[in-house]
N, C-alpha and C positions, 0 to 999 in steps of 0.2 A: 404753166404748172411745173417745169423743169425746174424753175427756180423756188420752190417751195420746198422740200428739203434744209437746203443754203439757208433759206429766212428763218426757218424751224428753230434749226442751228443756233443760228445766230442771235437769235430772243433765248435761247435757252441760256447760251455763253454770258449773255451780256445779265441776263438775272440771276443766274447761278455764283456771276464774281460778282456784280453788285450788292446780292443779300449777302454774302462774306464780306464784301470791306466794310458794310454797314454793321455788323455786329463783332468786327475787329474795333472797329471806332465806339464801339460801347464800353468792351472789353479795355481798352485805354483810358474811357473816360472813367472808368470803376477806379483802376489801378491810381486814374492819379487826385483818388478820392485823400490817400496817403499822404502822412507827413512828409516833406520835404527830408530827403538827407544824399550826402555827396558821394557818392560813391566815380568819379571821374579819376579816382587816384592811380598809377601805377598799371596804366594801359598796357603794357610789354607785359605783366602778369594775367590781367585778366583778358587780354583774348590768349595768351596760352593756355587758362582756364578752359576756355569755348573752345580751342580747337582737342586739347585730351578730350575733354569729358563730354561737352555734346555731339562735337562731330565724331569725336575719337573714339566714346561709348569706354572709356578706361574704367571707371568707375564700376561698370555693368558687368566686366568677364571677373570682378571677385567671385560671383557665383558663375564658376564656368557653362555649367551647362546653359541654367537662361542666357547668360551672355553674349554666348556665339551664337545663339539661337536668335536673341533679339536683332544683333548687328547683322544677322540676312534676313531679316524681315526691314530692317529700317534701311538696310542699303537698297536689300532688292527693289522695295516699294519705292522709295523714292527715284533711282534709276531707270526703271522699269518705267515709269512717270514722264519721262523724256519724251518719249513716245508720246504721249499728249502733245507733244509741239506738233508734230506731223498730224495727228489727228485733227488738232484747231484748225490746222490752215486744208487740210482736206474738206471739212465739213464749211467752211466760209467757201471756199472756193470748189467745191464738187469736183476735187482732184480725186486721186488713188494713190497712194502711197509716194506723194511729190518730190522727198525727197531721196528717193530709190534712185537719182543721177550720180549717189554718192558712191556706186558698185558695191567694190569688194567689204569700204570701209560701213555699209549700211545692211549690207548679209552680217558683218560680223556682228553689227549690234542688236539688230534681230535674233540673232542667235544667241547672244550674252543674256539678252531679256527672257529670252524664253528659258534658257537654265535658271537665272534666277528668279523666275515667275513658279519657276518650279519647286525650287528650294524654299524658296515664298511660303508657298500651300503646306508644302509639307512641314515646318517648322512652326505655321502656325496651329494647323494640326496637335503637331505636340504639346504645343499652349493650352489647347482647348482640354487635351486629354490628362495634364497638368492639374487643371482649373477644376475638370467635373469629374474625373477620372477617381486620380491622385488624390484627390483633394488637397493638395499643398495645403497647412493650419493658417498660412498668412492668409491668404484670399478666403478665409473661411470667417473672420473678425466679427462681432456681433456689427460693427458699421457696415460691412459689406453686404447688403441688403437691398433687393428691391431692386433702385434706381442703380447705387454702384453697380452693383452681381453682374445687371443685363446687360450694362452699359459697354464694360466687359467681353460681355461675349457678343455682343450688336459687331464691335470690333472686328473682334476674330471671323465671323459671320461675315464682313462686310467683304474682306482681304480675303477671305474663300472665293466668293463669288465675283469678287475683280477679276481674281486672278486667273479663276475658270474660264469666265468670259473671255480673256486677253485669247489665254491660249484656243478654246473655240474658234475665237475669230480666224486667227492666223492659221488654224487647221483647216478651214472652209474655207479659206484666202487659197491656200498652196493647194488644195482638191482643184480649186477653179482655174488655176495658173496653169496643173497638171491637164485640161480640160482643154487649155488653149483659148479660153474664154476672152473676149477680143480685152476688157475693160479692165482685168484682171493680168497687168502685164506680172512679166517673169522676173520676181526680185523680193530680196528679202531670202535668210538660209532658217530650216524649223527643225530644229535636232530634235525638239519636244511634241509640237504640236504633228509632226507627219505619222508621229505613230498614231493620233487621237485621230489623223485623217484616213487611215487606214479601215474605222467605223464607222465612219457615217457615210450615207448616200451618195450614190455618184449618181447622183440627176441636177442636174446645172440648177433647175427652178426652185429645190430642195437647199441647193447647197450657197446660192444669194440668198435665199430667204434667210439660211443662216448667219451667212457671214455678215448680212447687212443686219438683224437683229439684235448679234453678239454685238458688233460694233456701236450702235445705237445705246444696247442697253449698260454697255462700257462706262462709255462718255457720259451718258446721264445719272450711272450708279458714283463717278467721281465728281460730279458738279453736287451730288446728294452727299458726299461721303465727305465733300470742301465743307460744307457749310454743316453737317452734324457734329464738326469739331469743336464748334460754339460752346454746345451742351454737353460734351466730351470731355473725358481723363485725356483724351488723344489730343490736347490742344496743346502737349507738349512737345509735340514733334516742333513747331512752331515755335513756343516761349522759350524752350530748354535753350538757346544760344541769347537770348538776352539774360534770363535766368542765372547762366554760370558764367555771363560778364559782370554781372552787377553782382553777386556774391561778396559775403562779407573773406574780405583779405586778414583780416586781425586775427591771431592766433584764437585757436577755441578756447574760451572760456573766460577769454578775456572781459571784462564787466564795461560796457560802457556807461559813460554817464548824459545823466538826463539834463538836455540843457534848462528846464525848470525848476530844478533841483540847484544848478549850476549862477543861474540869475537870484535866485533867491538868498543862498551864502551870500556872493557878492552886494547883497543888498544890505545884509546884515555885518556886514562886515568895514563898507560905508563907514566913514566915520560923521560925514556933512548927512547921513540921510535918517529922516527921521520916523523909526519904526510905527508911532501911533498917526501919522498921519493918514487922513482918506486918502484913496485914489484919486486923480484927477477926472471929473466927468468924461473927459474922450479917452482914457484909460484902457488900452485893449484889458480883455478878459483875464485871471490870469489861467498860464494852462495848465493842464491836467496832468498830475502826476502818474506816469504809465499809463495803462489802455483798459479801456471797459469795452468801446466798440471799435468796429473795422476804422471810424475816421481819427481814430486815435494811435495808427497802426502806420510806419511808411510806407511810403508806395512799392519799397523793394519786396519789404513783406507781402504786401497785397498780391507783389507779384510771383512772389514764393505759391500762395493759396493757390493760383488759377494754372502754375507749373506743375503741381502735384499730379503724380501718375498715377495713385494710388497703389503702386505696385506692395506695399506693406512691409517694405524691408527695415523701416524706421521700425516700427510696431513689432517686428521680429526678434530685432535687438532689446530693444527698452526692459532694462531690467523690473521696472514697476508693474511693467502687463503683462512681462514674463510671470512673477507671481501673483497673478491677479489682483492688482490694484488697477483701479477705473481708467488711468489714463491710459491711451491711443493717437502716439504721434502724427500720424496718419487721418485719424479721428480731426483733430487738432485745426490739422489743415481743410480739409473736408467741410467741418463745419465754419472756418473763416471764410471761406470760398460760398458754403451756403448763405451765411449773413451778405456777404457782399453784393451778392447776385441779388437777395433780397432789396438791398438798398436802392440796385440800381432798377431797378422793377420801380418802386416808389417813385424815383425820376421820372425815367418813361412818360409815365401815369401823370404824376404833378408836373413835369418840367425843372420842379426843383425837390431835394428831399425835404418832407414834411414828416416833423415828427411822429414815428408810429407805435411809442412806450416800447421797443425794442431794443437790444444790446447783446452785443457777442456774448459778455459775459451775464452767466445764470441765464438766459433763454436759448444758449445754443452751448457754450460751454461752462460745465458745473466748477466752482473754487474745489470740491474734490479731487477732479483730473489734475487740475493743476498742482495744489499740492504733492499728491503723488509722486511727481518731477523728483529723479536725485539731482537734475541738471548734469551729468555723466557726459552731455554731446555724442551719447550712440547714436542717435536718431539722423544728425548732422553729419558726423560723419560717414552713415552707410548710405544714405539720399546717393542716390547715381545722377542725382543734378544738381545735387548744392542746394536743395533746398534746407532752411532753418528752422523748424519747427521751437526752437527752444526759447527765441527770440522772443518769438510771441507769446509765450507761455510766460516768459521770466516779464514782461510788459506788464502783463495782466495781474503778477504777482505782486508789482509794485503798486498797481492800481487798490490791491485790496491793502497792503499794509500801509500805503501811502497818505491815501483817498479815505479810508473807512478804516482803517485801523483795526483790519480783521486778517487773523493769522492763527494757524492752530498752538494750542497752548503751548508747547515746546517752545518754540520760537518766539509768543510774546516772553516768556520768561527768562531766557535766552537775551532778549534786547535789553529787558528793565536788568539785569545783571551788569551788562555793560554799561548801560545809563548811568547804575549804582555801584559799581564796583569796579569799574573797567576792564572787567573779563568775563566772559561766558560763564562763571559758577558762580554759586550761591554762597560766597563765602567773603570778609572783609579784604581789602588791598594789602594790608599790612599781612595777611597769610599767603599769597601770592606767590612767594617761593618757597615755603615749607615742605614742599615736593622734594626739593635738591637735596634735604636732610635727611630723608629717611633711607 
């Protein structure tokens, strides 16, 4: 029975990372449901992209307060994390703190953890009081409902109760060490947790019970907390450095073009090729002008969808939502990310997608939102990870003028102008510079 702990352990470790790679390998196969496109260009820009803005959180202290706030929860949490190394090989191996040989250099980081386990609490704290308190208007959005809202605070909720736990633990560690308790050697420094030890029980049977429950329920609230990322906004701790490698480098607002668009001129332009001819029976399809669904979307996009934080700063800016029109760049992504997830559900089930009369566009996002779009790039540019929302909106826009030849009236009259007059107004070529006369 000694060793059953150890095995405990060990089945836990080993299904708690196995259901995580298994729905990271989903998670990839969604993404590279996406168009193909290059983005390998100009590596010395884009990981200095990834080291400012996802590791460096640059992007984040525009709004200073959330800012600093966020960069000691995403340092502390992650540092703070470290400590899981020592934990893994404790609990495989029914050590105590193994790597306590390290002295002075293993108090200091005990110590380091616990001030920032502290900072931790408290800053998420302000988050929460932020979110339900305050009510910040971004986090208040008619999408942020339900599943977003709790999702949200599951979060914040979770990083409480880590964090409590850590310092428990190490408060009922240092009561036990103070004890002399044989198993409980003397090591590790608690600037935080010895005042918390100052509370609780000094009965040895009382104070293992705790320290080994804190510990327990640690270890097993982050094997829970690894794989809730799946179904999480939080899966950006994770995406955000592929994210803002793979970011579009081209100036904003630059137009690119579509290479269907692109083959089709050149087709017409052919002087040997002949426009009324059929296709050839093995003929690829031709493709589809812009996007109606997530497989019509590249994989960078797709991966923009699954990076979303939802933190609402795109949404905050956007001058259409600002005066109540329908769109929500934020919305945008939310709901790309919901079709996608959908599709991959489909797989799962079929092994391959089977058509299910479904499409991003009109059953998940309305041709109103879109239109709404000034295409302005505030969205793109406030994003603290470089996600695009614009991308895929302006996709979808080509898909309706493209595909269906549907646009609000402005804009077809607007086109048939330039079709018939070669300028945006309603008036003949030969009037063209009568402007300069008057």
């Amino acid at each position: 029975m000694t060793y059953l702990p150890n095995i405990i352990f060990a089945i836990l470790l080993v299904a708690g990372v196995g259901f995580f790679v298994r729905n990271i390998k989903k998670i990839i196969r969604n993404i590279k449901l996406g168009k193909s496109v290059n983005r390998s260009d100009n590596s010395k820009a884009r990981w200095k992209n990834m080291a400012l803005i996802a590791l460096g959180q640059s992007k984040m202290v525009k709004r200073p307060v959330a800012g600093i706030l966020h960069i000691l929860v995403y340092a502390g949490f992650i540092i703070i994390n470290i400590e899981v190394i020592e934990i893994i090989i404790d609990g495989i191996f029914g050590t105590h703190r193994i790597l306590s040989f390290a002295g002075s250099l293993y108090n200091f980081l005990i110590g380091a953890f616990e001030i920032l386990a502290f900072l931790v609490f408290i800053s998420v704290v302000i988050f929460w009081i932020r979110r339900m308190v305050l009510q910040i208007p971004r986090f208040w959005n008619k999408e942020m409902t339900s599943w977003p809202k709790n999702d949200a605070l599951n979060i914040l909720y979770f990083e409480m109760v880590l964090m409590s736990l850590f310092l428990l633990m190490n408060a009922s560690d240092y009561s036990l060490q103070q004890l002399g308790v044989s198993h409980y050697i003397n090591a590790g420094s608690f600037p935080v947790s010895q005042f918390i030890a100052a509370w609780l029980p000094q009965d040895i049977h009382t104070l293992e019970l705790l320290e080994r429950g804190a510990w327990w329920t640690h270890i097993i609230g982050i094997f829970i907390f690894l794989n809730y990322l799946y179904y999480s906004k939080h899966l950006h701790i994770l995406l955000a450095f592929p994210n803002t490698y793979f970011a579009n480098l081209n100036p904003k607002g630059q137009f690119n073009n579509l290479e269907s668009v692109t083959n089709e001129v050149k087709l017409m332009m052919d002087p040997d090729a002949d426009p009324y001819a059929a296709p050839a029976d093995d003929a690829p399809e031709p493709e589809k002008f812009g996007a109606s669904d997530v497989f019509d979307l590249n994989w960078v996009q797709l991966l923009n969808a699954y990076t979303c934080t939802e933190c609402g700063r795109c949404t905050s800016v956007c001058p259409a939502n600002i005066t109540g029109k329908e769109l929500s760049p934020r919305a945008i992504m939310m709901k790309t990310r919901d079709r996608l997830e959908e599709v991959g559900r489909n797989i799962d089930t079929n092994k391959e997608f089977k058509p299910d009369e479904k499409q991003l566009l009109n059953d998940y996002i309305a041709p109103e939102e879109l239109w709404a779009c000034t295409s302005c790039n505030a969205c793109v540019e406030e994003c603290p990870v470089n996600i695009d929302p614009l991308s895929i909106i302006l996709d979808m826009r080509r898909y309706l003028v493209m595909e269906q030849s549907v646009a609000p009236q402005e804009l077809n009259m607007m086109m048939t102008n330039i079709e018939n007059n070669a300028a945006p107004w309603q008036y003949n070529q030969m009037d063209r510079l009568n402007w300069k006369d008057e």
